[in-house]
PDB file with SEQRES, HELIX, SHEET and CRYST1 records, atoms N, CA, C and O in Angstrom:
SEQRES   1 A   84  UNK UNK UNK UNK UNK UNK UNK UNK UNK UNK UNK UNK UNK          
SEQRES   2 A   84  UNK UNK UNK UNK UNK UNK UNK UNK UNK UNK UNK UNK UNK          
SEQRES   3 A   84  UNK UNK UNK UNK UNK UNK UNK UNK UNK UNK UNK UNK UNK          
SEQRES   4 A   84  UNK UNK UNK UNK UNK UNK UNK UNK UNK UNK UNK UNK UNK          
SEQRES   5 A   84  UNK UNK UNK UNK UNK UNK UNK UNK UNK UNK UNK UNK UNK          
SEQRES   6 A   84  UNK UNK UNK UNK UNK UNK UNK UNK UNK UNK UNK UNK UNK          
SEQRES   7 A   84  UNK UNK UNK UNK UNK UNK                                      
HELIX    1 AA1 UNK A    2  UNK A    6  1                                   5    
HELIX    2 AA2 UNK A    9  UNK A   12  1                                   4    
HELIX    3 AA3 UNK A   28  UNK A   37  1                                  10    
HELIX    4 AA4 UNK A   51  UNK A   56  1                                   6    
HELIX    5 AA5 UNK A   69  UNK A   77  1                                   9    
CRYST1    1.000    1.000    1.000  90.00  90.00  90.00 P 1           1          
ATOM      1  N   UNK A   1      11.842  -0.942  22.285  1.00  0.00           N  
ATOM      2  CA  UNK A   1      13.178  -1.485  22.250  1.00  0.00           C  
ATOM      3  C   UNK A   1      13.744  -1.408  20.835  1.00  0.00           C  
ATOM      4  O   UNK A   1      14.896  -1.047  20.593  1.00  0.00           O  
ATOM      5  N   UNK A   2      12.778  -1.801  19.852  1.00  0.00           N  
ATOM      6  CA  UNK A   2      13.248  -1.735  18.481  1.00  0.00           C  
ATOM      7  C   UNK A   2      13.793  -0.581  17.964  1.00  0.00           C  
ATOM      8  O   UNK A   2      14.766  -0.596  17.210  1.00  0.00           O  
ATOM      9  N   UNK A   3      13.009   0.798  18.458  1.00  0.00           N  
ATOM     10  CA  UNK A   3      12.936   2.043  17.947  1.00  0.00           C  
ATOM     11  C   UNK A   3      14.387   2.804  18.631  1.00  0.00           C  
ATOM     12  O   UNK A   3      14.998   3.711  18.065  1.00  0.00           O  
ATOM     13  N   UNK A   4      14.819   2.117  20.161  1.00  0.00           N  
ATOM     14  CA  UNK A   4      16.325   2.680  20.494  1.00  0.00           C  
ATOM     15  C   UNK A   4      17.416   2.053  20.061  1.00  0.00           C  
ATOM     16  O   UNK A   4      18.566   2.467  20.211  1.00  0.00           O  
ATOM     17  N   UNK A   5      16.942   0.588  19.267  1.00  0.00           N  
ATOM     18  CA  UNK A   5      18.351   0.093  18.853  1.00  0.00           C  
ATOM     19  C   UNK A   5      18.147   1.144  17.381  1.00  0.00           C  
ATOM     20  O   UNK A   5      19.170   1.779  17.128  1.00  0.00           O  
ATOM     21  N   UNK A   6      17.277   1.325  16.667  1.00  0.00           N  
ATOM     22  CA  UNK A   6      17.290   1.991  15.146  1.00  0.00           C  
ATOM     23  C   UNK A   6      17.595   2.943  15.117  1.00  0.00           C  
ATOM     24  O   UNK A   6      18.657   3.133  14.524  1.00  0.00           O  
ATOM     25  N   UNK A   7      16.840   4.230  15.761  1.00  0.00           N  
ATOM     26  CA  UNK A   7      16.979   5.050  15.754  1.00  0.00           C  
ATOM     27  C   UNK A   7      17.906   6.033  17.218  1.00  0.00           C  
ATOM     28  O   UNK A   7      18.445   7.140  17.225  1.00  0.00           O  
ATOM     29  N   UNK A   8      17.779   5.293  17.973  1.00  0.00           N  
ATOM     30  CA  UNK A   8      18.644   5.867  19.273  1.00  0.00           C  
ATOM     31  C   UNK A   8      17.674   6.411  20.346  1.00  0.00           C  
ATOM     32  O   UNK A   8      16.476   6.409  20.063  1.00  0.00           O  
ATOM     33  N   UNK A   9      18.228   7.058  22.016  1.00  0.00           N  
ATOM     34  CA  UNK A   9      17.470   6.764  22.700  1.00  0.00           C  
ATOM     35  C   UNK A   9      16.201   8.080  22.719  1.00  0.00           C  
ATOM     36  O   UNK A   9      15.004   8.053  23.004  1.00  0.00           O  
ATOM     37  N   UNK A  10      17.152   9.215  22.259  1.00  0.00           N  
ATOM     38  CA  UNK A  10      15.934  10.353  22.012  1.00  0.00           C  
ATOM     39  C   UNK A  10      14.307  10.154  21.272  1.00  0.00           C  
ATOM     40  O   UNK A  10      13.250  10.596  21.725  1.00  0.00           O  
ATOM     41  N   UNK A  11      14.492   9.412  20.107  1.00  0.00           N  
ATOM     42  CA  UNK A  11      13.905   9.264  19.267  1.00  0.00           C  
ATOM     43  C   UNK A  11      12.959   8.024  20.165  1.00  0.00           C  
ATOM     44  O   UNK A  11      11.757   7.835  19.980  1.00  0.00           O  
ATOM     45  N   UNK A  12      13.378   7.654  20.646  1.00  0.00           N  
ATOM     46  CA  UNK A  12      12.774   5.915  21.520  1.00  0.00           C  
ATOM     47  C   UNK A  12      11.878   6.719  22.832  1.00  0.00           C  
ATOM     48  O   UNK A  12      10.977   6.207  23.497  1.00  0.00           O  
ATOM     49  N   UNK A  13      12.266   7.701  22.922  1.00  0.00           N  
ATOM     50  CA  UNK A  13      11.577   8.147  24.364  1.00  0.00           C  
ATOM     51  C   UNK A  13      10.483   9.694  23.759  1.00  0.00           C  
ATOM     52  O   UNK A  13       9.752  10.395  24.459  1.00  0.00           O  
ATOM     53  N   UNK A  14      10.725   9.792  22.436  1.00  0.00           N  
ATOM     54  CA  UNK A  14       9.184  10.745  22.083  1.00  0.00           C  
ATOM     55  C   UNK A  14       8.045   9.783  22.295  1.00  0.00           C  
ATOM     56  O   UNK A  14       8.080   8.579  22.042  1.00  0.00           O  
ATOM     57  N   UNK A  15       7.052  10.445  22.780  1.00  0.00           N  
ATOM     58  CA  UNK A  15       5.688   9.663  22.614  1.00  0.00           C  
ATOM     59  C   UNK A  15       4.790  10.097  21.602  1.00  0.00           C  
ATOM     60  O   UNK A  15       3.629   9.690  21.606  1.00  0.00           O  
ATOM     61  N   UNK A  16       5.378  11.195  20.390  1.00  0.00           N  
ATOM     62  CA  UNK A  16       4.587  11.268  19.144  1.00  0.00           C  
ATOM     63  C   UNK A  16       4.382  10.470  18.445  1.00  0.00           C  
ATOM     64  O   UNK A  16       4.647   9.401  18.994  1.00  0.00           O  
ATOM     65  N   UNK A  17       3.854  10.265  16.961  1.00  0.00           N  
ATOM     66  CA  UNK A  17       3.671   9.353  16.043  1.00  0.00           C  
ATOM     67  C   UNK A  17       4.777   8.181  15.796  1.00  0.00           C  
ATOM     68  O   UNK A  17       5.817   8.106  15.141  1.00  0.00           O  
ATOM     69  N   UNK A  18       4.025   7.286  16.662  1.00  0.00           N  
ATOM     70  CA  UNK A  18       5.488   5.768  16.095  1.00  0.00           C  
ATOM     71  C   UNK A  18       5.366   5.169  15.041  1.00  0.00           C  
ATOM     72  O   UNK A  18       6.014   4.151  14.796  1.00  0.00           O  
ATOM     73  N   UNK A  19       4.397   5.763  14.118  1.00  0.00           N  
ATOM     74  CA  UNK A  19       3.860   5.020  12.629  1.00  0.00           C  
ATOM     75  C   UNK A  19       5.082   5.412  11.696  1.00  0.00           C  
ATOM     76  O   UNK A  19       5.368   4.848  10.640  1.00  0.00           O  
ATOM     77  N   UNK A  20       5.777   6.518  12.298  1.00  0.00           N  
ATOM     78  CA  UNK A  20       6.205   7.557  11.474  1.00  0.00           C  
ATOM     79  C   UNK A  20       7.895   6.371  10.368  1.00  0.00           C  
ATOM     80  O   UNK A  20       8.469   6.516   9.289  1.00  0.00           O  
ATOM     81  N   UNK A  21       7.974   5.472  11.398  1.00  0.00           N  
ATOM     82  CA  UNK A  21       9.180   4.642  10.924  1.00  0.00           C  
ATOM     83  C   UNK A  21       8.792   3.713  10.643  1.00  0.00           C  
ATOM     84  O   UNK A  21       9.613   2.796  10.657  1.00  0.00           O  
ATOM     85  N   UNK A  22       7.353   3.365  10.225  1.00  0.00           N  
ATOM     86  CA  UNK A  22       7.154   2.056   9.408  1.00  0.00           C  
ATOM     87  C   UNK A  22       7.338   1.892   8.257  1.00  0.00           C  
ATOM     88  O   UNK A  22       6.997   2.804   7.504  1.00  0.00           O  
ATOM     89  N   UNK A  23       7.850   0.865   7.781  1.00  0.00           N  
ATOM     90  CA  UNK A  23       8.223   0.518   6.071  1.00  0.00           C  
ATOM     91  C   UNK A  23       7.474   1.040   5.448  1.00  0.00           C  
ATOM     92  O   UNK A  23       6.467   0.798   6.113  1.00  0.00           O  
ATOM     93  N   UNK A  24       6.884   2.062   3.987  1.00  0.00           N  
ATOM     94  CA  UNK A  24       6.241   1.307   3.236  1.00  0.00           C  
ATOM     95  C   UNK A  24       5.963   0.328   2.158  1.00  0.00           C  
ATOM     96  O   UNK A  24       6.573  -0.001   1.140  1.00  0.00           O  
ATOM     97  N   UNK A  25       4.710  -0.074   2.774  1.00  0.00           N  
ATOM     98  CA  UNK A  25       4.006  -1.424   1.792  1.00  0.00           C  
ATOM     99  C   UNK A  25       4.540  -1.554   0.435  1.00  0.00           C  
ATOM    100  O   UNK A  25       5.182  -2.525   0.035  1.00  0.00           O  
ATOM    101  N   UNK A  26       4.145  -0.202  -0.451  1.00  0.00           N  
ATOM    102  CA  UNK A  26       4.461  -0.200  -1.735  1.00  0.00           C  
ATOM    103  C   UNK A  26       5.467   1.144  -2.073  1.00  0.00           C  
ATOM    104  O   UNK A  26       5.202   2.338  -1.934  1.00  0.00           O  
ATOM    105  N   UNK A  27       6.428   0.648  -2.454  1.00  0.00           N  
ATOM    106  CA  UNK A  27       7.671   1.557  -3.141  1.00  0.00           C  
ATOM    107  C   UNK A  27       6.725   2.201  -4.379  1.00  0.00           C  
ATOM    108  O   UNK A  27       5.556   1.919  -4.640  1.00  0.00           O  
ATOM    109  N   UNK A  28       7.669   3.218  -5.098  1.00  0.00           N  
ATOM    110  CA  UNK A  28       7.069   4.096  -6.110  1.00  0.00           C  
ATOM    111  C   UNK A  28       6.718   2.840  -7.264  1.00  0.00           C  
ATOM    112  O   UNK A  28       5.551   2.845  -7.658  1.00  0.00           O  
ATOM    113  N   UNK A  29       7.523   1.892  -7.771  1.00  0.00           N  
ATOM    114  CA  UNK A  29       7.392   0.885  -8.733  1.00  0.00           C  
ATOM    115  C   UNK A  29       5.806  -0.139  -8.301  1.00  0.00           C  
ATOM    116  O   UNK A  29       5.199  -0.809  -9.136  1.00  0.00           O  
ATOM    117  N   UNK A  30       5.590  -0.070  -7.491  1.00  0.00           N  
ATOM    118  CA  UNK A  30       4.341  -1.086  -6.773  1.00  0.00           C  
ATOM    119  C   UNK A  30       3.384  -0.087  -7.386  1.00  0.00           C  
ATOM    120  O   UNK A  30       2.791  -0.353  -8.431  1.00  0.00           O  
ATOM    121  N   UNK A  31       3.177   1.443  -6.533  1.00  0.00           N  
ATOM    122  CA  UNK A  31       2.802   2.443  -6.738  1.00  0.00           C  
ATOM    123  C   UNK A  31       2.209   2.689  -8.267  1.00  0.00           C  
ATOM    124  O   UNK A  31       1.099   3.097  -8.609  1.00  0.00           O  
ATOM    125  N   UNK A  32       3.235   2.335  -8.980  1.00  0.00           N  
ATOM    126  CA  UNK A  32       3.010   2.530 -10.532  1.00  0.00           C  
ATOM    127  C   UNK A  32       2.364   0.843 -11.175  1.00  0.00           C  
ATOM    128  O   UNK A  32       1.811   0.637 -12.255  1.00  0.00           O  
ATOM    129  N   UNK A  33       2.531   0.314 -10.593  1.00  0.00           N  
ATOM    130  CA  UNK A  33       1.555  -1.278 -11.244  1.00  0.00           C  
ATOM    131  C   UNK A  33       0.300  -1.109 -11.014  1.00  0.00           C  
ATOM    132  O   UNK A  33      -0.513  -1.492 -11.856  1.00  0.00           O  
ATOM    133  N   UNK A  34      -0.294  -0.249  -9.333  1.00  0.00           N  
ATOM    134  CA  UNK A  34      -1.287  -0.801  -8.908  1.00  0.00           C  
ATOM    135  C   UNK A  34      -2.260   0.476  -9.675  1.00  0.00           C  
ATOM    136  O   UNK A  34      -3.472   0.408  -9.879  1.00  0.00           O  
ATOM    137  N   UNK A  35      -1.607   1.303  -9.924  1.00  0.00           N  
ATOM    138  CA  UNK A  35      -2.301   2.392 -10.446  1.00  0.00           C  
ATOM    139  C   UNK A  35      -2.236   2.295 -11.641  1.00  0.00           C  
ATOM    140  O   UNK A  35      -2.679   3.373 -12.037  1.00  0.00           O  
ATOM    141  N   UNK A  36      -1.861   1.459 -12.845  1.00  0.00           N  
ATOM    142  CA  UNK A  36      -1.819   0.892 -13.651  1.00  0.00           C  
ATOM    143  C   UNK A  36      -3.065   0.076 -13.995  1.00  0.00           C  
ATOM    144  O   UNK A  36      -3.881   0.389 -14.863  1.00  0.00           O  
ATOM    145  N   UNK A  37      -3.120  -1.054 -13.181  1.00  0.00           N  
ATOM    146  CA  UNK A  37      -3.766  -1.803 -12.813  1.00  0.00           C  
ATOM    147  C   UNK A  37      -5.659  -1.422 -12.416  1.00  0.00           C  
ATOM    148  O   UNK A  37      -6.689  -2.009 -12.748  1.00  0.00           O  
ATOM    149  N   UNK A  38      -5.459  -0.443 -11.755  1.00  0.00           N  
ATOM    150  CA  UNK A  38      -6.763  -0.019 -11.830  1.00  0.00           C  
ATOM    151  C   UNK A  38      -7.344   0.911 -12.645  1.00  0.00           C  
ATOM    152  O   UNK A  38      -8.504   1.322 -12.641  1.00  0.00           O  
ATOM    153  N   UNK A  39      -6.382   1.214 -13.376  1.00  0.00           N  
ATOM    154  CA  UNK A  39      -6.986   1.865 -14.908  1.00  0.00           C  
ATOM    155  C   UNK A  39      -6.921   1.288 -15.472  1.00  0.00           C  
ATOM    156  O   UNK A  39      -6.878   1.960 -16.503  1.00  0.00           O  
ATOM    157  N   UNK A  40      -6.838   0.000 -15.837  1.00  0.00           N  
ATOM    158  CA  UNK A  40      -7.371  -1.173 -16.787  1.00  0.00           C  
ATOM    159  C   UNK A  40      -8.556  -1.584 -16.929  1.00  0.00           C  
ATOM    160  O   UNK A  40      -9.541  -1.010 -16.464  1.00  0.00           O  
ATOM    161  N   UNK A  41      -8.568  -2.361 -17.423  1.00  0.00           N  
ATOM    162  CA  UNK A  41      -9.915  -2.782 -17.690  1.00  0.00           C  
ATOM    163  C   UNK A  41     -10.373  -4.238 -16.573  1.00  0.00           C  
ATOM    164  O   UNK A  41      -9.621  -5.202 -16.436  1.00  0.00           O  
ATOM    165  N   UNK A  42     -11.748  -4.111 -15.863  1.00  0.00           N  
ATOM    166  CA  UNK A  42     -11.251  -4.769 -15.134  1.00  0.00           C  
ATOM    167  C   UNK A  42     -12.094  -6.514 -15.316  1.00  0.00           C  
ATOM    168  O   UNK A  42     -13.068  -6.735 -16.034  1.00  0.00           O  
ATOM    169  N   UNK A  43     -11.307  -7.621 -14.374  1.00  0.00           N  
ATOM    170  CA  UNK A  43     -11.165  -9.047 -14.574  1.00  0.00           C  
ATOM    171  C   UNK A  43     -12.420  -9.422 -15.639  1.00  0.00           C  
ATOM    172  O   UNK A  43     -13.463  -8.779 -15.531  1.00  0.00           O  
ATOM    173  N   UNK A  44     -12.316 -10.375 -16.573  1.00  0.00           N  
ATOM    174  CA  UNK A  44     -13.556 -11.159 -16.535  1.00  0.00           C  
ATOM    175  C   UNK A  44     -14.557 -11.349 -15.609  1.00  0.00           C  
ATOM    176  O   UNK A  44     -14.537 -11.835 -14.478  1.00  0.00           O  
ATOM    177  N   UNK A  45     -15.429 -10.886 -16.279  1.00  0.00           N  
ATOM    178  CA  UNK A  45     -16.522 -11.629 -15.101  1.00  0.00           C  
ATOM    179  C   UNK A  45     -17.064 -10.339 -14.234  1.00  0.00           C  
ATOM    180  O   UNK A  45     -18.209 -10.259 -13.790  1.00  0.00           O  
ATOM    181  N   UNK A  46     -16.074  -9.380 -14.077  1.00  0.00           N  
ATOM    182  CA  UNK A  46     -16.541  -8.271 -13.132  1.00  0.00           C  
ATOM    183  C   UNK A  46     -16.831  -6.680 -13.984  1.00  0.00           C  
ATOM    184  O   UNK A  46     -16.551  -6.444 -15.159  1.00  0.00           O  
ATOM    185  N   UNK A  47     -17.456  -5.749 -13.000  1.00  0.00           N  
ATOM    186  CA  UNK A  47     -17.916  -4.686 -13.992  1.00  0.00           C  
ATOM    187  C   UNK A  47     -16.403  -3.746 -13.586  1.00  0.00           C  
ATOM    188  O   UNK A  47     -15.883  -3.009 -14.424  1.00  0.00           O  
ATOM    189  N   UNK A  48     -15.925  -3.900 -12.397  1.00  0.00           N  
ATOM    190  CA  UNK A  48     -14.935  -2.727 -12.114  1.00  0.00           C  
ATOM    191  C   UNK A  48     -14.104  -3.435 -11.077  1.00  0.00           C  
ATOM    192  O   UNK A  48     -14.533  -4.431 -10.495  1.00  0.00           O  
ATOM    193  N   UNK A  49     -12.892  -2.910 -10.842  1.00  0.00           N  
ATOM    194  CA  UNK A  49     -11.787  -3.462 -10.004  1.00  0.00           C  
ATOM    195  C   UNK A  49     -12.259  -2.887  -8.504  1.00  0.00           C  
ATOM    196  O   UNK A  49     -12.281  -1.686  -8.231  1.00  0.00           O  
ATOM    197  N   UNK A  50     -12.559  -3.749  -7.761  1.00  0.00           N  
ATOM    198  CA  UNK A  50     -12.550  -3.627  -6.474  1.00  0.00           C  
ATOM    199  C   UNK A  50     -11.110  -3.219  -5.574  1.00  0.00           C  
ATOM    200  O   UNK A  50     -10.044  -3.153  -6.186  1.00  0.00           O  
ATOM    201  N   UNK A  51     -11.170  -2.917  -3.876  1.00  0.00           N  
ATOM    202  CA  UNK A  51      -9.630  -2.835  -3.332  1.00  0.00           C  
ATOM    203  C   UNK A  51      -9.365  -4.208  -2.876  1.00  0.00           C  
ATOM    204  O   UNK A  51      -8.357  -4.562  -2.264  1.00  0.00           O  
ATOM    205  N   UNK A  52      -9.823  -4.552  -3.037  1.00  0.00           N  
ATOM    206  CA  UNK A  52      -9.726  -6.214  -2.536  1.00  0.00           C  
ATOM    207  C   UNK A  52      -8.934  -6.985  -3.987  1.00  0.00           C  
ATOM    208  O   UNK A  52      -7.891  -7.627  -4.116  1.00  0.00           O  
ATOM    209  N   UNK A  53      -9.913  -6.588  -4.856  1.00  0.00           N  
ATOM    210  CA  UNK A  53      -9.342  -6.991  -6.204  1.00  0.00           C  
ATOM    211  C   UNK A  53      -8.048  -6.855  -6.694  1.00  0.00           C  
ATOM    212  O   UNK A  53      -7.354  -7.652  -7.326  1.00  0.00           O  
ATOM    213  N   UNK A  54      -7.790  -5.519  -6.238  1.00  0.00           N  
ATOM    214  CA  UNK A  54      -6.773  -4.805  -6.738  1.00  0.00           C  
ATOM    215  C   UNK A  54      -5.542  -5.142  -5.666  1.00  0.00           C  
ATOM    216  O   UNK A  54      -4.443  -5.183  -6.220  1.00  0.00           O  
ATOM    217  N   UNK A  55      -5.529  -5.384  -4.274  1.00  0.00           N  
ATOM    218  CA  UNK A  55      -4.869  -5.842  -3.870  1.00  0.00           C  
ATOM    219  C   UNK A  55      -4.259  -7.249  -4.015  1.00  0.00           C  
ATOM    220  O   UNK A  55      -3.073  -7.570  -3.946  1.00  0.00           O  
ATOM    221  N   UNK A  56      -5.551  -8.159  -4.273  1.00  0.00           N  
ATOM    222  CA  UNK A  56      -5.003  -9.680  -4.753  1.00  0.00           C  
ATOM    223  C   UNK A  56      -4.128  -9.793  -5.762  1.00  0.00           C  
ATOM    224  O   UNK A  56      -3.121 -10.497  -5.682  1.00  0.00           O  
ATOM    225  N   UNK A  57      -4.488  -9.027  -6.909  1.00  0.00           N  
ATOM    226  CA  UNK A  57      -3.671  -8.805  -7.895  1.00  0.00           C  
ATOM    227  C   UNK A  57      -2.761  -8.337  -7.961  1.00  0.00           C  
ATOM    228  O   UNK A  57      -2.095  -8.551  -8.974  1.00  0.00           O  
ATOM    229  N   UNK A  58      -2.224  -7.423  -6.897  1.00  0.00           N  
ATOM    230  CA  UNK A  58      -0.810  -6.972  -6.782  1.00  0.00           C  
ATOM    231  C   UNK A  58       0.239  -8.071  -5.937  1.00  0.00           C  
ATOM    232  O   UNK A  58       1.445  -7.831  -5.888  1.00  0.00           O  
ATOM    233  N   UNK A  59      -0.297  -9.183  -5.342  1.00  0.00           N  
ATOM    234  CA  UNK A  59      -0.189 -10.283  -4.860  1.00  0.00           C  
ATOM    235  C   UNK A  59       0.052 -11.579  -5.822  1.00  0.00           C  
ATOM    236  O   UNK A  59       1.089 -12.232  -5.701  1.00  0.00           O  
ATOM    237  N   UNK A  60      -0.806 -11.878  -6.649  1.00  0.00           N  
ATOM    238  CA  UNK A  60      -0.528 -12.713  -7.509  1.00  0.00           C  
ATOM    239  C   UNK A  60       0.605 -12.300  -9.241  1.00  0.00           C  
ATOM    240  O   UNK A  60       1.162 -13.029 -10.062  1.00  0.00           O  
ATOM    241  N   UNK A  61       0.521 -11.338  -9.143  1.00  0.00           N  
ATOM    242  CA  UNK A  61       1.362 -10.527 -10.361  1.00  0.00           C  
ATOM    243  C   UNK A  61       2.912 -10.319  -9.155  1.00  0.00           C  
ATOM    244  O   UNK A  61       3.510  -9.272  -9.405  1.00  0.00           O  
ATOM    245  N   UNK A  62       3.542 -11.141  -7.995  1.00  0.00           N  
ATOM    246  CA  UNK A  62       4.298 -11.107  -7.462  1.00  0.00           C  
ATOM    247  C   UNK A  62       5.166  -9.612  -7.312  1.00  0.00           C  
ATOM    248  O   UNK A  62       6.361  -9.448  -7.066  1.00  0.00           O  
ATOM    249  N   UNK A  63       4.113  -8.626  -7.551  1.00  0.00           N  
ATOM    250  CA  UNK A  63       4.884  -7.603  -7.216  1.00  0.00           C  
ATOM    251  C   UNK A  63       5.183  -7.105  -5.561  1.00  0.00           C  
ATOM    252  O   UNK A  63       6.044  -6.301  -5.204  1.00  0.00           O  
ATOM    253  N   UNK A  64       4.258  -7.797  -4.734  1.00  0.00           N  
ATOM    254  CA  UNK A  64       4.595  -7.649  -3.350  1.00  0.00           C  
ATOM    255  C   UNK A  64       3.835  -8.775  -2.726  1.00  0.00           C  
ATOM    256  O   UNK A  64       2.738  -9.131  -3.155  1.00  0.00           O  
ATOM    257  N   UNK A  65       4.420  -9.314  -1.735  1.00  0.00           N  
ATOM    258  CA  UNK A  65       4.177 -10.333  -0.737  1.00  0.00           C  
ATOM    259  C   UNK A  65       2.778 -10.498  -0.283  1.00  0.00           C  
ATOM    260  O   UNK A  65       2.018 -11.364  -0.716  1.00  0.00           O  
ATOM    261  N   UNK A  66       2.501  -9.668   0.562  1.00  0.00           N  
ATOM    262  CA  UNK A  66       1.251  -9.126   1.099  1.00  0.00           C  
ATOM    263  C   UNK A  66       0.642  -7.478   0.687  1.00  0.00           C  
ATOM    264  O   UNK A  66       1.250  -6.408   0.666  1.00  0.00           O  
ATOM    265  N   UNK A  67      -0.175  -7.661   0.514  1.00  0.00           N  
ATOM    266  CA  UNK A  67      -0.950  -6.001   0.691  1.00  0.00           C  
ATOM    267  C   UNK A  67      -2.719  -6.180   1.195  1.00  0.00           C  
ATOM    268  O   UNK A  67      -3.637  -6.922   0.846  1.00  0.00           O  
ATOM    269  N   UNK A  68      -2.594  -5.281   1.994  1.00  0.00           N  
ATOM    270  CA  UNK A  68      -3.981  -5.183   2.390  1.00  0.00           C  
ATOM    271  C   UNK A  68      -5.128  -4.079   1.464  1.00  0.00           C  
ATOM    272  O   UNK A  68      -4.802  -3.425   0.473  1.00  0.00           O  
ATOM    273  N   UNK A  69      -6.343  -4.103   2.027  1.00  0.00           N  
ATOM    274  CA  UNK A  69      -7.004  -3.671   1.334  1.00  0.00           C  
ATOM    275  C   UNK A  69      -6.674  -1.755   1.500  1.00  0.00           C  
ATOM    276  O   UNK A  69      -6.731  -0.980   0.544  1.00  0.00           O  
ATOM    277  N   UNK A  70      -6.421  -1.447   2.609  1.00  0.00           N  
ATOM    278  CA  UNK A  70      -6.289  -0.200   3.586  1.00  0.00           C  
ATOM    279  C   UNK A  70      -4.796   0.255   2.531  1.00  0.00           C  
ATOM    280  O   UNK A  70      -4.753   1.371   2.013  1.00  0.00           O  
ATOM    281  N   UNK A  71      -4.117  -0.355   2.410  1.00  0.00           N  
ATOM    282  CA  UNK A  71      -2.897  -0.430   1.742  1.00  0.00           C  
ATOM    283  C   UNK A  71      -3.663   0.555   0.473  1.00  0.00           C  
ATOM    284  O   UNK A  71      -3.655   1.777   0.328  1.00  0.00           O  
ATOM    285  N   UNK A  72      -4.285  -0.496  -0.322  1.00  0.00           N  
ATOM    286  CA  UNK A  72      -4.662  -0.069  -1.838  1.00  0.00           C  
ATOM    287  C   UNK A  72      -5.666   1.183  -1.574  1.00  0.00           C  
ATOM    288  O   UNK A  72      -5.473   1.972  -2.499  1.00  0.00           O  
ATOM    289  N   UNK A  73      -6.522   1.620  -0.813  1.00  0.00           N  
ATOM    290  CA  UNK A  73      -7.176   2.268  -0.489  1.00  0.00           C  
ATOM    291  C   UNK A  73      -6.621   3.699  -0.401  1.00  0.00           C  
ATOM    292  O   UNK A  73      -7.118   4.650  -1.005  1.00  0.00           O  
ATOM    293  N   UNK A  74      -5.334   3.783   0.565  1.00  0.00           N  
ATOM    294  CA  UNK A  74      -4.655   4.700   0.985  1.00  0.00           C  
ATOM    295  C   UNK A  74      -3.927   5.523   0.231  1.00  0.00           C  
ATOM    296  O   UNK A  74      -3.760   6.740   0.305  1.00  0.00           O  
ATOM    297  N   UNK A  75      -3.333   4.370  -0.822  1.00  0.00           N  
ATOM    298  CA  UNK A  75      -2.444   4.609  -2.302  1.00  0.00           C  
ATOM    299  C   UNK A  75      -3.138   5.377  -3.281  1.00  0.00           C  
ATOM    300  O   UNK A  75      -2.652   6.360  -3.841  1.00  0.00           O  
ATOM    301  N   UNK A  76      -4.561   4.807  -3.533  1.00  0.00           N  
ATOM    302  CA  UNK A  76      -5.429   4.808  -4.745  1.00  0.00           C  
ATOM    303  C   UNK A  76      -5.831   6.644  -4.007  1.00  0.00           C  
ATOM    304  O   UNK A  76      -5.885   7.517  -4.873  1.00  0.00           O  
ATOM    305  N   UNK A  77      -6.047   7.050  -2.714  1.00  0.00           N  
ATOM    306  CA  UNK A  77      -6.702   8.469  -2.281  1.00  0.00           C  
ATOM    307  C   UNK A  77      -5.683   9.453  -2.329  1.00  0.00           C  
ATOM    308  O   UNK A  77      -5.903  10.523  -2.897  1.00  0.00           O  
ATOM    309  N   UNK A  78      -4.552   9.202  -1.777  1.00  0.00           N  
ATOM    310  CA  UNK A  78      -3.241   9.463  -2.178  1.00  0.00           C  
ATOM    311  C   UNK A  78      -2.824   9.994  -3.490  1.00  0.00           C  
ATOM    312  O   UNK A  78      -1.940  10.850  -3.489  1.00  0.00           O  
ATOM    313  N   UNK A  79      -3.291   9.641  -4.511  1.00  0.00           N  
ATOM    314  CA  UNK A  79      -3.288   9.647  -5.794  1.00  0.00           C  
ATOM    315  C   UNK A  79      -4.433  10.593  -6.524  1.00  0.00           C  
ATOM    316  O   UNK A  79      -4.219  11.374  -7.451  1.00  0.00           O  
ATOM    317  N   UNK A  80      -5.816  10.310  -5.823  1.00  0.00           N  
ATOM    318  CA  UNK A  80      -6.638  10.952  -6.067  1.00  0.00           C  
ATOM    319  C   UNK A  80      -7.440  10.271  -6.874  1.00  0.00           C  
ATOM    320  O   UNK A  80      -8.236  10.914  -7.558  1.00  0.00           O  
ATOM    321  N   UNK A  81      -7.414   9.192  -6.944  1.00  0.00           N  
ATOM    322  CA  UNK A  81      -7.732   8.107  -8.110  1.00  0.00           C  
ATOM    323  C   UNK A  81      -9.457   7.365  -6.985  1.00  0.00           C  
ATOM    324  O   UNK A  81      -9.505   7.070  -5.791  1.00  0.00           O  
ATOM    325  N   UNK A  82     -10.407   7.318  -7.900  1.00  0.00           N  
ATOM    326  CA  UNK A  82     -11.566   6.822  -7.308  1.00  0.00           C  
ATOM    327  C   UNK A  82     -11.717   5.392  -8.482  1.00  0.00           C  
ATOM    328  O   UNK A  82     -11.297   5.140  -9.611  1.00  0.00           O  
ATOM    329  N   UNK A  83     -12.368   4.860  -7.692  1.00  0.00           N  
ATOM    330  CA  UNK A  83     -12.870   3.030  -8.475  1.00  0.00           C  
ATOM    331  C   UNK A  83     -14.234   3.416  -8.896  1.00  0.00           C  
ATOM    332  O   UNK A  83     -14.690   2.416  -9.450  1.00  0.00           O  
ATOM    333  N   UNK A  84     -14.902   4.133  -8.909  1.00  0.00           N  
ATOM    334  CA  UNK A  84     -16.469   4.598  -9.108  1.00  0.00           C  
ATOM    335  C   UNK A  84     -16.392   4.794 -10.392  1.00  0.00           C  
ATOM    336  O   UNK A  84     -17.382   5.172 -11.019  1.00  0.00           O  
TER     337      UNK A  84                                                      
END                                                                             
């Protein structure tokens, strides 16, 4: 129902990829903190930034609401960027 008021009824009646009109999580500016962020140096206390880590922190540094771990994961491979 959502997808024929947005996009109209053609588009509402493909049965290909419906992922294809989901928001994303992180805009290019998120994009650039979190990848920032994990080339830092990482928390007290720890040897290296986890995706868990790295997601909380993009959470508490109020750059986005929610992010999941799959989120930071997706971004960070995307990028080509490894936590190892």
């Amino acid at each position: 129902r959502k997808r024929l008021l947005e996009h109209g009824l053609d588009t509402a009646m493909e049965h290909g990829n419906r992922g294809a009109y989901r928001a994303k999580k992180l805009d290019g500016v998120a994009e650039a903190h979190l990848i920032a962020t994990a080339c830092s140096s990482a928390p007290e206390g720890r040897n290296r930034w986890t995706v868990r880590l790295l997601a909380d922190e993009m959470v508490s540094l109020g750059i986005v609401d929610s992010c999941s771990k799959s989120t930071v994961h997706n971004t960070l491979k995307k990028m080509n960027l490894s936590l190892t």
